[in-house]
N, C-alpha and C positions, 0 to 999 in steps of 0.2 A: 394148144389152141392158137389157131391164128391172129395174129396184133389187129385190132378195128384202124383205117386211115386215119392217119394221125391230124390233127387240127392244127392252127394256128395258135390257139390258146393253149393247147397243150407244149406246142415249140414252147413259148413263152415262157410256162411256167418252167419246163426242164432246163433250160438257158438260165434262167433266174435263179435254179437250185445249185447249176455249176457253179455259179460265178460269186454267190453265196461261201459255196467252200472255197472256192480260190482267195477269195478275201480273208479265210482262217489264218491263211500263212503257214499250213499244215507242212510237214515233211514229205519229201517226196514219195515216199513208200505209203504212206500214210494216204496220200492224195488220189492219187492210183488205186487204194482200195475203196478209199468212200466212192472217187467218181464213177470204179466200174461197178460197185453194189446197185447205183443211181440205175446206171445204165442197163443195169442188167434185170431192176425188178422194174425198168419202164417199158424195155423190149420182150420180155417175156420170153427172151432166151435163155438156153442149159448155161452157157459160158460166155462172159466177155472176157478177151486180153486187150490188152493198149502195151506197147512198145515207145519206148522214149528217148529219145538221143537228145546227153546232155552232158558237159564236161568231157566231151570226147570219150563218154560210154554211152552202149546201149542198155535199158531196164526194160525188163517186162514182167509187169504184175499181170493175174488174172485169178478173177471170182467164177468158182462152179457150187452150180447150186444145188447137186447132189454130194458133194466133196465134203468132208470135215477135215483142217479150217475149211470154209470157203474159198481162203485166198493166199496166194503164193508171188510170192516175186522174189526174183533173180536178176542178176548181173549179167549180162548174154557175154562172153568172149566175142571178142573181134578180132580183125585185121587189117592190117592195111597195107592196099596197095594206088600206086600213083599218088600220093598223099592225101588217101582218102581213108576215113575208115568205116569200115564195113563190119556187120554182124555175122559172124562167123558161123553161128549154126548148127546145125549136123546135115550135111545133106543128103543122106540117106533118108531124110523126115524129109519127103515132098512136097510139106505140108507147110514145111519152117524154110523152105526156099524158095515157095510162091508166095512168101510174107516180104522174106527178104531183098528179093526181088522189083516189087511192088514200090516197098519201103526208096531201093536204088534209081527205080523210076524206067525197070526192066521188063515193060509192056507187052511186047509185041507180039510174044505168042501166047498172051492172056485174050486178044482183040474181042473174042465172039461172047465173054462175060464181064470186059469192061463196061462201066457205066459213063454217061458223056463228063459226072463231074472226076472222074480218075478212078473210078472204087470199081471191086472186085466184087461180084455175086452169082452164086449157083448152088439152087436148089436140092445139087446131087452132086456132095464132094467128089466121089469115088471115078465116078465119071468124066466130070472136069477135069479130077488128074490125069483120069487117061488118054485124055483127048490132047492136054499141057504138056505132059510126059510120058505118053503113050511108048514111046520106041526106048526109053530108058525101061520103061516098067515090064515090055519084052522081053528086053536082052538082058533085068536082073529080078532076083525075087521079090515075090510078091510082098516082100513086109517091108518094100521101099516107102510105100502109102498106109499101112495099116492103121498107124497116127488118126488116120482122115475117118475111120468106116466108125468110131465113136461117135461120130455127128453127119447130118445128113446138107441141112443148109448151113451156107458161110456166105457171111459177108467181110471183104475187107476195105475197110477207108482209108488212107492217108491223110497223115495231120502235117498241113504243111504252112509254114511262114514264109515269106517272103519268097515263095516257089521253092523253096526248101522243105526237102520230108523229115519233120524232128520227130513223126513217131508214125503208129499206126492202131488203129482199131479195129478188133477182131467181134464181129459177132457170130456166133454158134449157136445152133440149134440140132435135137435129133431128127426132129420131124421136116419132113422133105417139104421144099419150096415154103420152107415158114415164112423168107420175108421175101417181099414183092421191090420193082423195082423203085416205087412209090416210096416205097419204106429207107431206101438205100440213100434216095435222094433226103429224102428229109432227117439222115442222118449227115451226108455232108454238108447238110444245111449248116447243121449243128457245131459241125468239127471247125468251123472259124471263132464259135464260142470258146468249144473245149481249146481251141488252139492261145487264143487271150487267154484264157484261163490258167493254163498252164505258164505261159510267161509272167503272169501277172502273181503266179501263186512263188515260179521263183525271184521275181522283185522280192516279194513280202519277205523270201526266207534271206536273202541276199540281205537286204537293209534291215530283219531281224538280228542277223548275226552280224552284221557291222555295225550295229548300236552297241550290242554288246562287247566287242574291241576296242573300239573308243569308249565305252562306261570304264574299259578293265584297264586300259591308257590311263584312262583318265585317273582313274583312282590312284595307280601307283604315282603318277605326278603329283597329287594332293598329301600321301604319304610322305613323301620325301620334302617338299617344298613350306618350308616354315613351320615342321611341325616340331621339331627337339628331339622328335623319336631315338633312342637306340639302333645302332644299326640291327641288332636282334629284330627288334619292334618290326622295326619296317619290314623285313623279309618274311615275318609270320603273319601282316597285311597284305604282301604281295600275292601268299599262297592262299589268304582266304579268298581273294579276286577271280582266281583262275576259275576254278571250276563252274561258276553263271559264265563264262563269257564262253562255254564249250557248246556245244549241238545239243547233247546231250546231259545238262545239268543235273537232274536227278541219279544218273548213276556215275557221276565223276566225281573225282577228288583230285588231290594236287599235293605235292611233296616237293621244297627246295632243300637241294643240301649246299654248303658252303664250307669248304675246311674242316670238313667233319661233324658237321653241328647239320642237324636234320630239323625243318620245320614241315610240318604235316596238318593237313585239313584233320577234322575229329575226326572222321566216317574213312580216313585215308586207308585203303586196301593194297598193294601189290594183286596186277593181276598180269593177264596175257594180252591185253588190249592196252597200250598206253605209247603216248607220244614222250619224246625229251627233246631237251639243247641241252649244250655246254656253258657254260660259264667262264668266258677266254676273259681275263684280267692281264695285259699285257704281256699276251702273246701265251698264260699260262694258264690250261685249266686246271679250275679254284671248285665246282660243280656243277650241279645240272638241276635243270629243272623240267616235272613229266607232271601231266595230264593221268591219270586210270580211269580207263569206265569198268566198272563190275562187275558188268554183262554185255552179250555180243552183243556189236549191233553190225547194221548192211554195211558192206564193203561199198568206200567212197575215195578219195582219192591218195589218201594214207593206211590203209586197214579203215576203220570204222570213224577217222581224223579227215576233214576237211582241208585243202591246199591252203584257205586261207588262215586256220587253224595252225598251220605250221609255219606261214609268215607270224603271227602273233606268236606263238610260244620261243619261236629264235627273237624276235625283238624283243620278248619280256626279260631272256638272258641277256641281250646287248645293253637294254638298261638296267639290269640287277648288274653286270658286271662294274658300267660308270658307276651306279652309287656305291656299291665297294672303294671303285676306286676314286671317289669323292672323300668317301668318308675317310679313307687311307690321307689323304691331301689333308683334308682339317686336323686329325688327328698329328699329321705331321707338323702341319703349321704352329699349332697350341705345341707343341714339344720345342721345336724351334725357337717362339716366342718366350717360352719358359727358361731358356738357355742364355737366349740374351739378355735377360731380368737377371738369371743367375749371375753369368759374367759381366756383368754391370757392376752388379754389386759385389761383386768378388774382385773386384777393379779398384772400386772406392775403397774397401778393407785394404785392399794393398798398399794403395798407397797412403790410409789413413796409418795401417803396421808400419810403414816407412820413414812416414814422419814421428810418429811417438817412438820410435825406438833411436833414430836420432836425437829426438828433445831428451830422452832419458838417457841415454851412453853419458856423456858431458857430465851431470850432476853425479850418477853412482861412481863416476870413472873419480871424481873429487872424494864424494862418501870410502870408496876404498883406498883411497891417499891417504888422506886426516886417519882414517882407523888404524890404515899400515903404519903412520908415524908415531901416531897416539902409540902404539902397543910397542913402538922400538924406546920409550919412555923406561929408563933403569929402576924408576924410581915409583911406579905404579903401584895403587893397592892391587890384591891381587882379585877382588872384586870389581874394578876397571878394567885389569887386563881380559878376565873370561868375557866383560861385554866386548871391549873392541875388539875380542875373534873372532865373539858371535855379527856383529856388525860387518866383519871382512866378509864370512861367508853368508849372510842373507847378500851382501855387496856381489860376491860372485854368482849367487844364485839366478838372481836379478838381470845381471850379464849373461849368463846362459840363455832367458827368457828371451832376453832382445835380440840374440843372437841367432834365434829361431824364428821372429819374431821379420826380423832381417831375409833370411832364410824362407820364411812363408813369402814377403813380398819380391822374392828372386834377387831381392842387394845383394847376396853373397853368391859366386859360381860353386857348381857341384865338386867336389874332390875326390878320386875313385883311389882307395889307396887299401892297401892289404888288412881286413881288418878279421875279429873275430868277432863270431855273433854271439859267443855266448856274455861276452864284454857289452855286446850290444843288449842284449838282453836284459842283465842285471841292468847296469847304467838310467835302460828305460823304466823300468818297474820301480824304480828307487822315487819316480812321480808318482806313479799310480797304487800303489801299495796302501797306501794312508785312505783311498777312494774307495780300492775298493773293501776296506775292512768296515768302513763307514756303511756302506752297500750292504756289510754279510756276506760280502764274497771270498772264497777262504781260497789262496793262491800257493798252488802246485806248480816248483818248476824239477823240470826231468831233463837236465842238461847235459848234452854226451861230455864223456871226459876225451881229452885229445882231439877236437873239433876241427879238422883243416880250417886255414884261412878263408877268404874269397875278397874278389876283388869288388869295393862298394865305397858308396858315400855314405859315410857315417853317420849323418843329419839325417841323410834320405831315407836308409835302415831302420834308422830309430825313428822317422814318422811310418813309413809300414807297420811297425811294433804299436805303436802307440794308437793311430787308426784304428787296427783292428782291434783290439785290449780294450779301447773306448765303445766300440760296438758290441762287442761278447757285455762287457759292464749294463749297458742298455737295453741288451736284451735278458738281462737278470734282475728285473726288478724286484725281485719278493729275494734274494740272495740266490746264492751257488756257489759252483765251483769251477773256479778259473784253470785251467792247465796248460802252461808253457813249456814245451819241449823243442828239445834238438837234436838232431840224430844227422851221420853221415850214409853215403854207398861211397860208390870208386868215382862217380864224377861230381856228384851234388852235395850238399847239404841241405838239410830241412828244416822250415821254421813252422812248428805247428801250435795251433793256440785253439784252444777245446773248452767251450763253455757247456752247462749244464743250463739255457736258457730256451726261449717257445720255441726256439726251430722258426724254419720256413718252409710253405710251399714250393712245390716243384717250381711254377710257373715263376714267384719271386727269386729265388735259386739262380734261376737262370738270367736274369737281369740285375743280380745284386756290382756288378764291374760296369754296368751303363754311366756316362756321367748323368748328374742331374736325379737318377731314377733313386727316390728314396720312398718310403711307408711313417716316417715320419712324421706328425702333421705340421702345418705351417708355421715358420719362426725356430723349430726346434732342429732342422738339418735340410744343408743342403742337396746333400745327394752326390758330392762330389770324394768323400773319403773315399771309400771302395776303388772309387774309379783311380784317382789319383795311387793312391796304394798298385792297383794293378800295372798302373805306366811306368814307376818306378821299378818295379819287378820284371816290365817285360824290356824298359832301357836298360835291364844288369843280364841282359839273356838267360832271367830264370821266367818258372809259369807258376803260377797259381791253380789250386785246386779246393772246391767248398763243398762240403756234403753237409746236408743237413737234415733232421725230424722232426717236424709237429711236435712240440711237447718233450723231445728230448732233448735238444739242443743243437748247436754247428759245429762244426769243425775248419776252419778253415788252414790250409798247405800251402808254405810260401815254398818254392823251390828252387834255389841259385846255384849256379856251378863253382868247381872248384878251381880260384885262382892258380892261375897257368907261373910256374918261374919264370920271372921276369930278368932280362939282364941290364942293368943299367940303374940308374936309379928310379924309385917308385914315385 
């Protein structure tokens, strides 16, 4: 049936209904369908299409109203030439070349069914085409037009801004001369609505989805900025932010990884639709971070991913990388600062050891005079002479103490001289033995017979010894078993020391020769044994090796080479 001449109030109200939905802030696929359903149960046409150029694509949605769905839209391919771009088409479809045509502003042999405001109309497709493309439709077959004998009247309009064509509108019908030219005009009336409309609908989605980048900014600067978080913490906030600040919230998720450690939204799927970045932390990727939708959606300027959508997921890596490398900085600072507290007071012991062991040398160096003279007395009981022996040697004991004592705070230089370890060995335990029986710890040593020498300081040896013997002891709290061994090959000898105590993790394992780095708690150890142990071993050109179990205990492997014959004196 033919449309009644349309009114004033009728414009009105139809303009008021557009401009209603452009105010939703709808998607653009979405926008295209409500506007041509509008259009299409106001005109009482089979079909409306509308064609849209936006982002340097063309779209065309269209509703038919014998069809199920209704409604279909596409991505149109393009081209370009002279730096323009153009809807591609099929041009065998004579039908999608007098659109696109139209759309370029390609009039001229349209003249006898243009209307005075730009639009296209004729109540008998088939024959417009032939009269438009009469001598192509001659000279090739007839299914150049077929497209067209579905519908009988067409109208087409151009939606134009600023004399610019950003789209077009198709009306169809089967029934021959359904719209009049009456009709045509009062639909370009219309097209400076639907043309606001449509700009106005992409404002809405443009500063919809820009709030949401700035909320999703915003938020990770609020995560980071004065809160104490974990660097964990914060990156499993980063990734609950992502997914609202997408197009498509309802079927996206979000996954960071970082050095192996995965943080993932609940609902986080792997699919075939997802954005990423890297994660460059000084030049190195550390990981990435991706967007997933669950289900397609239209192709936009990334797959189914927004341009702007890919400036914000590479920013959210540039700042997920700084806060890495922030929190790398504090973490370093606090180690730092703990270093220099360490060696502070590792300063003041020094040289507090330096002076007490000066103020004490003088007095015992006296105590072992008096004893020595006392006991060369011919005339002693012989229960005075066993004290003044016992007096000489707690005297040289004593001297030994300060002599190390001396030795910790560097007063005496190192001496590298041919020594054996198993001498070193005994020697040291001759301290510890009494501790660790005290402990419950029952001591095994397994000392090779015939031991090459090696070239060492024998102070420095015997704090290796003793360092490590004091940690295997510390880690035996409830008792065990201590095992001291020595063993040669053809260039080295080995000094191996095996307790039956907790063991360590991997991760401690590998930082037990850190300076400073102790599991200790506060007051009870510096941190620096292990280390110091190791520098002495690596200044005698041997290396260390430590294995260790959970619950069954360490082993730690000192390894020195075998002193070289020397000629000359040692």
């Amino acid at each position: 049936m033919k449309p009644p001449c349309r009114s004033f109030e009728e414009f009105r109200l139809l303009t008021n209904q557009i401009m209603q939905l452009a105010m939703r802030g709808l998607l653009r696929i979405d926008f295209l369908n409500e506007a041509s359903m509008i259009l299409m149960e106001f005109s009482g046409c089979d079909t409306v299409e509308m064609w849209l150029k936006e982002r340097g694509r063309y779209y065309r949605g269209e509703v038919n109203r014998s069809r199920k769905p209704k409604f279909r839209f596409e991505i149109m391919p393009t081209e370009e030439k002279e730096g323009r771009i153009f809807p591609r088409g099929k041009d065998r479809h004579l039908l999608g070349r007098l659109c696109r045509d139209i759309m370029l502003k390609r009039t001229e042999a349209f003249l006898p069914f243009m209307t005075p405001g730009g639009g296209f109309l004729t109540g008998d497709i088939s024959s417009a085409l032939h009269q438009v493309f009469g001598a192509e439709i001659e000279a090739e077959d007839s299914n150049h037009f077929l497209p067209a004998r579905q519908f009988s009247s067409l109208a087409v309009i151009p939606i134009s801004v600023e004399e610019e064509n950003i789209g077009l509108l198709q009306l169809k019908s089967k029934t021959s001369d359904f719209l009049s030219r009456n009709d045509v005009e009062f639909y370009e009336s219309l097209i400076q609505t639907l043309s606001l409309a449509m700009i106005h609908r992409r404002t809405q989605v443009a500063l919809r989805e820009r709030i949401k980048e700035l909320t999703c900014l915003y938020g990770i600067a609020k995560l980071v900025e004065g809160s104490g978080l974990t660097l964990s913490e914060i990156l499993q906030g980063i990734v609950e932010l992502l997914p609202p600040a997408w197009l498509y919230p309802d079927v996206a998720s979000a996954r960071l990884i970082l050095e192996g450690s995965s943080y993932v939204t609940d609902r986080f799927r792997e699919g075939d639709f997802r954005q990423t970045a890297d994660i460059m932390v000084e030049g190195d990727k550390r990981g990435t971070v991706e967007v997933n939708y669950s289900e397609a959606k239209p192709e936009l300027d990334e797959g189914p991913f927004l341009l702007e959508e890919r400036r914000l997921i590479d920013t959210i890596a540039q700042e997920t990388a700084l806060i890495v490398e922030r929190k790398q900085t504090e973490g370093e600072k606090a180690r730092l600062q703990d270093q220099l507290r360490h060696a502070d007071r590792l300063a003041t012991i020094g040289q507090l050891s330096a002076g007490v062991a000066h103020e004490l040398n003088e007095p015992i160096g006296s105590i072992l005079g008096f004893a020595q003279l006392i006991e060369k007395n011919p005339r002693l009981p012989d229960q005075v002479e066993q004290d003044a022996v016992k007096i000489m040697k707690a005297s040289l004991h004593a001297r030994e103490v300060i002599k190390k004592l001396m030795l910790f705070a560097r007063q005496m230089p190192p001496q590298k001289i041919c020594v054996d370890l198993n001498q070193i060995v005994d020697e040291g335990l001759y301290f510890l033995e009494s501790r660790c029986a005290q402990e419950g710890i029952k001591v095994e040593r397994k000392l090779a017979g015939s031991l090459p020498k090696i070239h060492a300081d024998s102070a420095q040896m015997t704090q290796v010894l003793v360092n490590v013997v004091v940690n295997a002891i510390q880690a035996m709290p409830g008792g065990g078993k201590l095992t001291i061994q020595t063993r040669a090959s053809k260039k080295a000898v080995s000094l191996v020391i095996r307790d039956t105590g907790t063991g360590m993790e991997e991760k401690i394992r590998k930082q037990v020769f850190l300076p400073f780095f102790t599991t200790k708690d506060i007051g009870e150890g510096t941190g620096l044994g292990l280390a110091v142990v190791h520098g002495i071993v690596t200044s005698h050109g041997g290396s260390m090796d430590v294995k260790s179990e959970l619950g069954k205990g360490t082993t730690f492997e000192v390894i020195l080479p075998i002193a070289e014959p020397r000629s000359g004196k040692e």
